[in-house]
N, C-alpha and C positions, 0 to 999 in steps of 0.2 A: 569255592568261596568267591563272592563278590568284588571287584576291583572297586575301591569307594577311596578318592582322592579328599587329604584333608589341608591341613594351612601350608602343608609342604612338599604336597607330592602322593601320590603313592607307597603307602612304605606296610612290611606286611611279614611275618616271619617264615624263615626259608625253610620250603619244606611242606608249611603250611597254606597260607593265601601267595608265598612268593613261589613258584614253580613255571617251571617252561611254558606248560599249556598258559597258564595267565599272560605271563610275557607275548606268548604269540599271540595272543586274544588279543593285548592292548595294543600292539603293533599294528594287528588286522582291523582295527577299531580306528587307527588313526590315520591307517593307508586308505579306509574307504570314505572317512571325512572329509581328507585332502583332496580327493577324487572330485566329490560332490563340488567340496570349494574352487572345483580347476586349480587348485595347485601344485598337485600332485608330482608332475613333470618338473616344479622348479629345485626339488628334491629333500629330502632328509638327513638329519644330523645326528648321530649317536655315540656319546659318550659315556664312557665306565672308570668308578674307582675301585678303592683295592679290595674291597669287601669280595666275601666267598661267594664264587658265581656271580661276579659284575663284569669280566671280561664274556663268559661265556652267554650270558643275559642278551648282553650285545649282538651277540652274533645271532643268537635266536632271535631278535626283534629286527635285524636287517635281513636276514632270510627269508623273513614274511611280509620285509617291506620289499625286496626284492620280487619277489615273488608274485606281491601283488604289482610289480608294473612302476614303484616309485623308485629313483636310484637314490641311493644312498650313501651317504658319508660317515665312517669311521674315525673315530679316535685312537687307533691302534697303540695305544699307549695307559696308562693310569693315568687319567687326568685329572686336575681339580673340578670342580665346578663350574666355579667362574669362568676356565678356560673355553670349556664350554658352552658357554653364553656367549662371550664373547664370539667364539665361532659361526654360532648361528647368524648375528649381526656382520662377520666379518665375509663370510659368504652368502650372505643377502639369503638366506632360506627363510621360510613361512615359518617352520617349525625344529625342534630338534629335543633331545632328550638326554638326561643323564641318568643310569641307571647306578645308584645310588639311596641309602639310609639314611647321605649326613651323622648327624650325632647320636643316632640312637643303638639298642646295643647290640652286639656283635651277631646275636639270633638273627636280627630283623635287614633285610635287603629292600627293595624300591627302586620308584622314577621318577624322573622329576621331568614334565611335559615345560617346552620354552615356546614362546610366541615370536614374531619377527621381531625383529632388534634384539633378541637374545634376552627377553622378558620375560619372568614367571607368567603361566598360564593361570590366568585370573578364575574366579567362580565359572564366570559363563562360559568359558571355554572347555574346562574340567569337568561341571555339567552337560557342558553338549560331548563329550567323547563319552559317558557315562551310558546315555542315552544311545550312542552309537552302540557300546559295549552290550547294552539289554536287547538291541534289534538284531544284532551279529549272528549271524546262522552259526550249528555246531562248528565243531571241528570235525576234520584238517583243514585248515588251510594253506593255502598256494604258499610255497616256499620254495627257492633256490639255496641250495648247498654252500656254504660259508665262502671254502675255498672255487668254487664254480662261478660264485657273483664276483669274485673280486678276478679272475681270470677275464670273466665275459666283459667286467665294465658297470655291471650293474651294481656293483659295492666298490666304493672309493673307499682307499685308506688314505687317510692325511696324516697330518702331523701341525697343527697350528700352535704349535709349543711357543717357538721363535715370536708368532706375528704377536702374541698375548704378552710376553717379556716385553719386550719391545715398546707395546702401546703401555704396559705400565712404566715404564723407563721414561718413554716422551710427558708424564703426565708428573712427574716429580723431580723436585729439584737436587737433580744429581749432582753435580758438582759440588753444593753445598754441605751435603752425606761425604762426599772425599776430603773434603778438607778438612773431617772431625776424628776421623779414626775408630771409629766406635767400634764397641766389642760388643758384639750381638750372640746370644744362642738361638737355635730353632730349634722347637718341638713339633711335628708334623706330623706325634700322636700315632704313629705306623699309618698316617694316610700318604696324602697325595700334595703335600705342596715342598716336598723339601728342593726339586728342583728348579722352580720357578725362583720361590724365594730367596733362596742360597745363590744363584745367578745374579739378582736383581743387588743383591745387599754387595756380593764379591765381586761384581763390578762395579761398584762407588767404593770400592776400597775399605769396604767393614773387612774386621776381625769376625769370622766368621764359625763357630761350630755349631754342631747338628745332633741331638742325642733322638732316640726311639725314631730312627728313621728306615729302619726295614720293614718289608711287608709283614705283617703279624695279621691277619683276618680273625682274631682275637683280642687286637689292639691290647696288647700285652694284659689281657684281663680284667681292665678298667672300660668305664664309658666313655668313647671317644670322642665326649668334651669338654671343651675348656675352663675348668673349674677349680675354684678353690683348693677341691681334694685330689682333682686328678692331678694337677701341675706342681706336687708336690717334688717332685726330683726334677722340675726345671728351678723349682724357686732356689734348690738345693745349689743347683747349678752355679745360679746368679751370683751365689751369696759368696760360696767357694771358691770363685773364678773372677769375682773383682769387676761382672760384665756392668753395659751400661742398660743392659736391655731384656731379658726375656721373652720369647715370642714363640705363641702356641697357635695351631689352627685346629681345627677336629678332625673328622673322618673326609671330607671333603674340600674343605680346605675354605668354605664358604664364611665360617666363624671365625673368630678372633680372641685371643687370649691370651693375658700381658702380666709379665712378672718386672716390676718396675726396679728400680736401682737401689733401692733400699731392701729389697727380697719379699716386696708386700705383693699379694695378688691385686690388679685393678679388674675390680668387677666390670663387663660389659659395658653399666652405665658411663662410667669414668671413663671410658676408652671413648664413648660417642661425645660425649660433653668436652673433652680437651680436643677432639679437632674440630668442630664447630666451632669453639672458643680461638681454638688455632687460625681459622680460614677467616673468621668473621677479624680477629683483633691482630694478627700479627702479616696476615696475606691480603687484607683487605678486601676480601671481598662480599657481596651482598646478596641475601637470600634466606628464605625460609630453611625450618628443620621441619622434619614427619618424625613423628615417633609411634611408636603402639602404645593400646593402653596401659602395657606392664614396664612402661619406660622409665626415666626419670625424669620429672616435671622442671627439672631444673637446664633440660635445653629450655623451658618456654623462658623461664629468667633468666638467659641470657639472649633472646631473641629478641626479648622486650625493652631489652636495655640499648640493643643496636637497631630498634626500629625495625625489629624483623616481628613473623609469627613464627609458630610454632602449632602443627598442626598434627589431629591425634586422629587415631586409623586404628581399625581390628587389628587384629594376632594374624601375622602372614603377608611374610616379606613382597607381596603382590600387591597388596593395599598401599606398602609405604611405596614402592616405585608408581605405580600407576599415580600415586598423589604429588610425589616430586615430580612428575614428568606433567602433574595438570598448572603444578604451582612454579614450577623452576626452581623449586628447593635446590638448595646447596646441599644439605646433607640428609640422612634418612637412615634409621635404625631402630634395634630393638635391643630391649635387655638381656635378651640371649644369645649377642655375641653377632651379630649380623650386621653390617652397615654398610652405604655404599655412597658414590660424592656425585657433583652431578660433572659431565663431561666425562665417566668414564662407564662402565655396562650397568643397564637398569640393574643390579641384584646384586645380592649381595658377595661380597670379597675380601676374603680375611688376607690375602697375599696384597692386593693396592692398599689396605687399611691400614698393614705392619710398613708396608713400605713409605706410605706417607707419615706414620707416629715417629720413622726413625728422621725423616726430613723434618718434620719436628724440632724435636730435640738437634737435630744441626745446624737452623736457621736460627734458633731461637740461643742455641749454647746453653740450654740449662737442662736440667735432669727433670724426668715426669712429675718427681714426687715435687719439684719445687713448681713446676708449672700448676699443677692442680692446685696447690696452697694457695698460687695466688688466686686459683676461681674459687677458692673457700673464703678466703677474704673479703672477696666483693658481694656473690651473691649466699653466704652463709651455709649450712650443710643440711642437704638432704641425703637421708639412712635407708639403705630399705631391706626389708624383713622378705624372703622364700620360701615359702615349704610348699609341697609335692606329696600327695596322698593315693594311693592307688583304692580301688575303690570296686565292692560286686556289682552286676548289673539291677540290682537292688535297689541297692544307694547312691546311684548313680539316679536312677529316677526319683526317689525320694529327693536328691538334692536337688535337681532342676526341678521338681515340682516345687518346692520350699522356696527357693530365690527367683526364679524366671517366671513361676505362675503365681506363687502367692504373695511373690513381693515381700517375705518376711526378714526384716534384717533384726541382727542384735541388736542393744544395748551400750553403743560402743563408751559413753560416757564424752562424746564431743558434738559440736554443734554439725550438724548434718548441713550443706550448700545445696548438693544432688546427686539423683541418682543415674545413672546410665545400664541398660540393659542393651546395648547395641552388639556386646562380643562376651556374655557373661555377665555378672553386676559387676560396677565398681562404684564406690562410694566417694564421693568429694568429698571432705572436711573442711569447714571457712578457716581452718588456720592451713590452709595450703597443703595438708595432706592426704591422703587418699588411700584406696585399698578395693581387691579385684579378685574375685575369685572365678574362674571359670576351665572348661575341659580342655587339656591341649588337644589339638589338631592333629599331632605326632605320634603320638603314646600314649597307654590307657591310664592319666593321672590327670588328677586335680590339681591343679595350681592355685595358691596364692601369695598374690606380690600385694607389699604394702610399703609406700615412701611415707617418711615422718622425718622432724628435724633431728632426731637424737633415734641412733640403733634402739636405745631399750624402749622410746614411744613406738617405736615399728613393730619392735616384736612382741608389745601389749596388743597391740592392734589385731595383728596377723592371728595372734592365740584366742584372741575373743572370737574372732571370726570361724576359727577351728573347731576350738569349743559351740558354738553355735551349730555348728554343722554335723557336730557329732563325731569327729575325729581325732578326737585328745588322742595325743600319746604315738601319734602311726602319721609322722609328718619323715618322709623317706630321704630327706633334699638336706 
């Protein structure tokens, strides 16, 4: 099976497209790119979460970077994501990797390729190892024995757990978290962030517990993301326990996901909009937002209200950092739980994101649910409607010949502003709302996201657009 990188990575089900031979193919694919680029010598980074076969992943793809002549760096540990990135930045490499799924389900393993500064690796770069991938002679390839490279030198194991705590520590107002008290839970979903975060919070002196924190590569049976349905026995938590906080990551620990003080789940959206709102009105400071196009349009109205923009980018957290980092945006997210600020690693990080919402609520002394009211106050509410359709290779082409080639939209019964076909269509509305349907990047489903001022105008929207498409009744989300 073909290695085809989509808005996240690599990601491919174990067994099937995930197997050894792949793994050492994409290794050997990247040892000989770096070669080409003369970079080869300044060496490699590889990191693994808990998922089944991510530690051993690893060692396969440093054995063949070994092997071929690059040395290489080890995470000897389950690491998050972001720690990860961070690393790549923090030891000045070109490149580095985490072998990892993220959110998707417990079948499905991956990688996620980083660029120097510890940046998702954009189209052309994923492109060009692609291209490396179709020129790569058979197998075997050149490999050194796990324990052999890490004897000889040519496999380093680190540990950059500390330097990653640490830079999230310097970057939020500690002090201000200690003198609140707060009573936090963590959900880290059986992945990877319960020990960063539980550090970070029990040194400002939270109240600190931890539920579904053992390894489970089952992720106790659910999707190991941060959702409405999954976070059900955190919201439980909240309610039961008097906390001030709930806080989830997914499988990686890259997402975010927030059980507020009244026991309501904050969609993604609400999580990105209260700390722009945050940094912009209470921390002062100045800059643009990035969103995707399945975002809520309601950072732009607050952007516009502080003489900022707000700038919109495809599906894949590589668009929004590569655009904060052209623009100096302050903040950059998506509605799948992603977000990240600027001054701290291009990508996204669901461990700085909790730890900055709880400086939040300390700087400010008030609970989530009263801080959003007041941005309901000011800039009014925007709803937004989800569903998720799985789909044959059929109607899969039926559908993109229908919206991308023939340009056919519904009915929808509202004034149409424009259309965009740059990441799928999405429809503008001249009363400020909108609506997107297009293939995830990740997983073999349809998405569509639709914002309006009232939940039930979102989910007329969302349903016309379903009906249109031919998938009444089989929306999975």
């Amino acid at each position: 099976m073909s290695i085809t990188f989509g808005t996240g990575g690599w990601r491919a089900i174990i067994g099937d497209g995930f197997t050894r031979a792949n793994v050492q193919r994409l290794a050997a694919a990247l040892a000989q790119k770096m070669k080409d680029e003369g970079v080869a010598q300044r060496g490699f980074l590889i990191g693994y979460d808990r998922r089944f076969l991510s530690r051993e992943a690893a060692h396969w793809a440093a054995e063949v970077m070994a092997g071929s002549g690059v040395p290489c760096m080890v995470v000897e540990r389950e690491a998050p994501t972001p720690l990860i990135m961070f690393a790549v930045r923090y030891y000045e490499l070109p490149y580095g990797m985490a072998v990892t799924a993220s959110h998707n389900p417990a079948l499905y393993n991956g990688v996620k390729v980083f660029t120097k500064g510890g940046r998702d690796a954009d189209e052309t770069v994923t492109g060009n190892i692609e291209e490396y991938l179709t020129a790569l002679p058979g197998e075997p390839y050149p490999s050194v024995p796990y324990e052999e490279g890490v004897r000889t030198g040519q496999i380093q194991v680190i540990d950059p757990m500390n330097a990653y705590i640490d830079s999230v520590i310097r970057s939020v107002n500690m002090d201000a978290i200690r003198s609140r008290g707060l009573k936090v839970v963590l959900d880290p979903m059986f992945g990877v962030s319960k020990t960063a975060l539980s550090t970070i919070l029990i040194t400002a002196r939270c109240d600190v517990d931890v539920i579904h924190e053992r390894r489970d590569a089952l992720f106790g049976g659910r999707l190991p993301a941060p959702n409405s349905k999954t976070l059900i026995g955190l919201q439980s938590f909240v309610v039961e326990n008097g906390c001030d906080i709930g806080i989830a990551t997914d499988g990686d620990a890259d997402r975010l996901g927030v059980i507020d003080d009244r026991g309501e789940f904050l969609h993604p959206n609400k999580i990105l909009v209260l700390l722009y709102y945050y940094l912009l009105r209470y921390k002062g400071w100045h800059g643009a937002a990035v969103r995707n196009i399945a975002t809520t349009h309601l950072l732009d109205a607050i952007a516009a209200e502080f003489g900022e923009t707000c700038y919109e980018v495809p599906v894949g957290f590589k668009h929004v950092s590569g655009k904060m980092l052209d623009t100096g945006a302050v903040i950059g997210g998506e509605s799948s739980g992603g977000l990240t600020v600027r001054g701290h690693i291009q990508g996204k990080d669901g461990i700085y994101a909790a730890s900055l919402l709880v400086e939040m609520m300390a700087t400010t002394g008030r609970r989530l649910s009263e801080i959003y009211q007041e941005i309901v106050d000011r800039y009014g509410t925007f709803e937004m409607a989800e569903r998720g359709y799985r789909f044959s290779p059929e109607e899969k082409a039926r559908i993109s010949r229908l919206l991308m080639e023939d340009k056919q939209l519904p009915d929808f019964g509202l004034e149409l502003e424009k259309v965009s076909y740059a990441d799928g269509c999405k429809v503008y509305f001249r009363n400020g709302g909108w609506v997107v349907a297009r293939f995830s990047g990740t997983e073999p489903l349809l998405r569509v996201f639709c914002e309006m001022d009232t939940a039930g105008r979102a989910a007329e929207v969302a349903a016309c657009m379903e009906q249109f498409l031919g998938l009444e009744g089989r929306n999975i989300e």
